[in-house]
N, C-alpha and C positions, 0 to 999 in steps of 0.2 A: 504494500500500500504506500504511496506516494503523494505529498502536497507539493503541486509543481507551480513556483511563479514564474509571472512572464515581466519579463523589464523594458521598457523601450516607450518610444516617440507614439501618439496615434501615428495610422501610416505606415507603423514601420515593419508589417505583415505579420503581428500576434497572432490575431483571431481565423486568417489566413493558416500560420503554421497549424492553431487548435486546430481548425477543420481536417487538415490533412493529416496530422500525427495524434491525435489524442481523446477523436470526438467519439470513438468506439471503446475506447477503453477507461475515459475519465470523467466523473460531472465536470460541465463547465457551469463556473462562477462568473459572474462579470457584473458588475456596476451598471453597465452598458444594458442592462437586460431590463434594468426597473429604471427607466427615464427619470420618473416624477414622485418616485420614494423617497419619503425622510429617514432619517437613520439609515444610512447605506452601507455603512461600515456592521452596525449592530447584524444586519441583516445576511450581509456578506459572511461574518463570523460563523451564524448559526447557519446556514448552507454548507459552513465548511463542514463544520462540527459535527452537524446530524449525517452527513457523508462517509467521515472519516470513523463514526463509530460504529456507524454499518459497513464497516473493511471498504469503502470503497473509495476507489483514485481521486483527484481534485485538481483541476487544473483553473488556476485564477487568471482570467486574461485581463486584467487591468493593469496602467502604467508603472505601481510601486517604484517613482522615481529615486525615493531615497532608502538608505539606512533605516531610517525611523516610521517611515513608513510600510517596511518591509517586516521589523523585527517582531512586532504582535501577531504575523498572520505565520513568523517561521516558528514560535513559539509554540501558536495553537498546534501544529505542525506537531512537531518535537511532544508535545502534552500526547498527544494520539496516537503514539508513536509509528509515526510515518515519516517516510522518508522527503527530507526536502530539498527540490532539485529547480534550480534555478536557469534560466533563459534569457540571456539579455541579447536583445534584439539591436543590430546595427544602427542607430539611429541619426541619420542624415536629415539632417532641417530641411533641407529645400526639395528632399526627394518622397520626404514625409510629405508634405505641405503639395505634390504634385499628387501622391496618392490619393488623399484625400481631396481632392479638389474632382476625382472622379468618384466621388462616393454620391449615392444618392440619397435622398430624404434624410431620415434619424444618424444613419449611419455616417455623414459626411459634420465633424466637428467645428467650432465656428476655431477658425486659427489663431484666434488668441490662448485657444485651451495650449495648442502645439508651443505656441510661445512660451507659456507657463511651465511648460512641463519640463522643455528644454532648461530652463532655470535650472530648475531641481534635480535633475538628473545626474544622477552618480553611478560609475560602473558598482554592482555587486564585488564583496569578496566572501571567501568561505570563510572568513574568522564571523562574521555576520549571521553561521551558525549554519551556513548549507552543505549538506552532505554531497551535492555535487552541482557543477556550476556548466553551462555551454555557453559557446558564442555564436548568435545565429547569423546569418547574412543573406540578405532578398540578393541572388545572380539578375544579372539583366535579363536573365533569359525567365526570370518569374519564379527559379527553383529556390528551395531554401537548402545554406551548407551550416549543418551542423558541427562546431570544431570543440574538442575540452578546452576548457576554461585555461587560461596565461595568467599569472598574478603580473601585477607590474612589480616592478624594480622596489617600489615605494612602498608597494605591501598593500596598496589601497584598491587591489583588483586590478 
């Protein structure tokens, strides 16, 4: 059993990968799913929870740009004991911001979220509490290349 997060820009082919790696074998979680809910985080929690303690997989497609925003949901994680695997998604500003500008209706972001997110955005490291970490990358040809995780030099992922 596995809590798997996704890291990255909207745009930067999350819910693209979930579709293709993960939608048969994991619940998906996403923010994205309850437009116009309050307590979204609360809500997000207990989908993990009631998931994870009926043994089954979790894959969270939301941005978790930071540390602190990552550490409550690898916690719950770790608490259920499953395993927690991390994906941080290549995330190019302006190739983000081209994605989405083909999106349609709900699913196409107003580009100030991309701007904000960009802010906050920090590579993942496994001191952070992940059992294992990937680097994903959108090829121009539309594929996704899955590589293990590189810590940097600095230690900061």
């Amino acid at each position: 059993m596995e809590l798997v997060l996704f890291i990255g820009l909207q745009g930067s082919g999350k819910s693209s990968f979930q579709r293709q790696r993960f939608a048969d074998t994991h619940v998906l979680v996403s923010k994205d799913l309850w437009p116009h809910a309050r307590r979204k985080d609360a809500r997000q929690r207990r989908y993990i929870t009631e998931a994870l303690v009926a043994g089954r997989s979790v894959v969270v497609d939301n941005t978790h740009p930071s540390p602190e925003v990552r550490a409550p949901l690898i916690a719950l994680g770790h608490e259920h004991g499953a395993r927690v695997v991390g994906y941080y998604f290549a995330s190019d500003l302006k190739r983000c911001l081209e994605r989405n500008a083909q999106r349609q209706g709900r699913a196409r972001v107003p580009e100030v979220a991309l701007f904000a997110t960009v802010k906050q955005l920090r590579r993942p490291a496994r001191a952070e509490g992940f059992d294992a970490l990937y680097h994903v990358t959108l090829t121009e040809e539309g594929d996704f290349r899955v590589e293990e995780w590189k810590e940097e030099a600095d230690g900061t992922g």
